[in-house]
N, C-alpha and C positions, 0 to 999 in steps of 0.2 A: 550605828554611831560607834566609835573610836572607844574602847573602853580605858579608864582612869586610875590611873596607881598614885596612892596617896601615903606618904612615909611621914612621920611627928617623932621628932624626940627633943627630950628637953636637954637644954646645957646649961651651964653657969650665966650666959648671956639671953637667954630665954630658947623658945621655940623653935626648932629646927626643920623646915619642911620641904621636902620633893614631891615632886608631881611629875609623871609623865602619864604617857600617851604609851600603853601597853606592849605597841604594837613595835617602840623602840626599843624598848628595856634588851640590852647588851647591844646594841649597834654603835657604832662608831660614824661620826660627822665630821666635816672637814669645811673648811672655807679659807682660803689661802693659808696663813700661820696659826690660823686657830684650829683647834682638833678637840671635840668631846665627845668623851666614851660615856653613854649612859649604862652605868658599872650597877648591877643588880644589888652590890654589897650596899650602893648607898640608893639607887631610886627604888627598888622594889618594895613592892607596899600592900596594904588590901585596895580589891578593886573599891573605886569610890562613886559616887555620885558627884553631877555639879554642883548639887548643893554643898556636899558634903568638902569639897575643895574649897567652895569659897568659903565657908565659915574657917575652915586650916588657914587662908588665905589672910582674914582677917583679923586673927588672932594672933600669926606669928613673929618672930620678928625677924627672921631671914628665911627668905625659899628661892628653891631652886626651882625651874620649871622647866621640861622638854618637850617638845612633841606639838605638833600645832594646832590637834584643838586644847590642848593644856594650855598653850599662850593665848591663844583665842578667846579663852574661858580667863583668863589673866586681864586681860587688856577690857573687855568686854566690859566686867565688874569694877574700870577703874584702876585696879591694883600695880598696873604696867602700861605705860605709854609707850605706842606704838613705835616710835624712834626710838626708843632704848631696846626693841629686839633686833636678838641677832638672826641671819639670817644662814644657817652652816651648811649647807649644799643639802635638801634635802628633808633638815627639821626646823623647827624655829626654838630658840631658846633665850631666857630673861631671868633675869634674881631681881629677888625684891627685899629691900632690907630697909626698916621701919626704923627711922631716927629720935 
């Protein structure tokens, strides 16, 4: 199984979270004008459990998420509907931001 990087930091607006999929951390994704760097400065994390992402998940109130069992594990629990991922040649990637 795909091991999970899980990143928290608080800000003025709350909760701040990334998730990837280990196996991207510093890779670059592309899909025609889109282009993202999974930048270790901001996804890099302790490895996680899935549990341990979805409670991140549902506590925060913006995350970032890469890697496709990270979106898998997104969508799965709810947190990301399937049409709002993106698809970047390669990984899949989603935000989720709590109104």
């Amino acid at each position: 199984m795909v091991s999970l990087l899980l990143n928290e930091r608080e800000t003025d607006e709350g909760m701040l979270v990334s998730v990837c999929d280990a196996d991207v951390l510093g890779e670059t994704f592309e899909n025609g004008e889109v282009t993202l760097t999974v930048d270790a400065a901001f996804y890099d994390g302790e490895a996680a459990e899935e549990d341990a992402v979805v409670a991140s998940l549902a506590r925060c109130s913006v995350a970032n998420i890469v890697g496709t069992r990270s979106v898998d594990l997104a969508v799965e629990h709810g947190f990301v509907a399937e049409e709002n991922v993106l698809d970047l040649g390669g990984t899949r990637h989603a935000q989720l931001l709590w109104l």
